[in-house]
C-alpha positions in Angstrom: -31.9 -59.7 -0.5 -32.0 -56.9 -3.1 -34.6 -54.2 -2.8 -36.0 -54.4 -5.9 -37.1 -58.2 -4.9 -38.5 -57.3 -1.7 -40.9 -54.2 -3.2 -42.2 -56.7 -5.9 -42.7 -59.7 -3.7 -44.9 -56.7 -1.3 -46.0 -55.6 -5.1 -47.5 -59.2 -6.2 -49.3 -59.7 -2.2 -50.7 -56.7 -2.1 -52.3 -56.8 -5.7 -53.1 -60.9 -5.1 -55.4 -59.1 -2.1 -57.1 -56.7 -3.6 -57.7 -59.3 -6.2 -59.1 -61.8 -3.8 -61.3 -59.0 -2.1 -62.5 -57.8 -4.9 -63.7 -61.3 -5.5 -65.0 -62.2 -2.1 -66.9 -58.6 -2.3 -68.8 -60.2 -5.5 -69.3 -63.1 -4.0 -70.6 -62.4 -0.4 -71.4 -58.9 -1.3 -70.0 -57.6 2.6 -68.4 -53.7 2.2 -65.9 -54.8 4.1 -64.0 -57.1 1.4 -64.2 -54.1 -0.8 -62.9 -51.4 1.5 -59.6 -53.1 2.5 -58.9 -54.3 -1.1 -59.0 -50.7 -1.5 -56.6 -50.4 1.6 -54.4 -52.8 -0.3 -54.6 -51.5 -3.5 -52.6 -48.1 -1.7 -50.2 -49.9 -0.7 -49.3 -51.9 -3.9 -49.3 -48.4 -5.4 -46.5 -47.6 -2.5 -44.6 -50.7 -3.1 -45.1 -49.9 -7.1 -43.7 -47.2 -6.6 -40.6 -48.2 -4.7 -40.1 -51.3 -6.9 -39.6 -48.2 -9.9 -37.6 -46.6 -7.5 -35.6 -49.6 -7.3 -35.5 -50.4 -10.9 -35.1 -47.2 -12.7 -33.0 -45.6 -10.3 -35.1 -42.6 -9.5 -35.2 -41.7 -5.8 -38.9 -40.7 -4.4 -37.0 -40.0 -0.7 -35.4 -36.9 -2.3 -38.2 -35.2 -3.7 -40.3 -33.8 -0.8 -43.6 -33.7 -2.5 -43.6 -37.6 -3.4 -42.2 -38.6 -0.2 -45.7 -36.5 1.5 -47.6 -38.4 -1.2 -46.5 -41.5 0.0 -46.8 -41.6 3.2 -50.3 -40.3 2.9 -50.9 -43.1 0.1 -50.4 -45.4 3.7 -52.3 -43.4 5.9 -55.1 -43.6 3.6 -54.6 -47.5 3.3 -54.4 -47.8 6.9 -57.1 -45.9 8.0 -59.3 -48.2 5.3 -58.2 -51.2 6.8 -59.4 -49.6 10.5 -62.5 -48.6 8.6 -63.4 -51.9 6.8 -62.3 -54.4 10.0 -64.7 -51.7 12.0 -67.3 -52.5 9.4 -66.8 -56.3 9.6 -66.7 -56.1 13.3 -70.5 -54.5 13.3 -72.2 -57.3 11.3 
């Protein structure tokens, strides 16, 4: 399977959950919803960002200063996920 196809499948499921998070967060009004769409929503940026890799040709991997960028773009979305499962878990 091409690349490009694999970081916009990634692409369309991480934006269809912070969609749906964003909606169960209006509807139930529980923190937690909103915190891992957030999550989510850093990692459809990474996968955004690799699909334009992909597409356009332009490698993030050599430039040192994107790569850091990503990578904390994950941590971040990570550690949100932690944070709003730790917030779900205390209800």
């Amino acid at each position: 399977m091409p690349q490009w196809i694999e970081s916009l499948v990634n692409l369309i499921f991480s934006l269809t959950i912070v969609f749906l998070g964003i909606v169960a967060y209006k509807k139930h009004g529980a923190r937690a919803f909103l915190v891992i769409s957030i999550a989510f929503l850093c990692f459809a940026l990474s996968h955004a960002v690799r699909f334009g890799e992909n597409i356009f040709g332009y490698p993030v991997v050599e430039n040192s200063i994107l790569s850091i960028v990503l990578v904390l773009v994950r941590i971040t979305g990570y550690a949100l996920v932690v944070f709003g499962l730790a917030i779900s878990f205390r209800r």
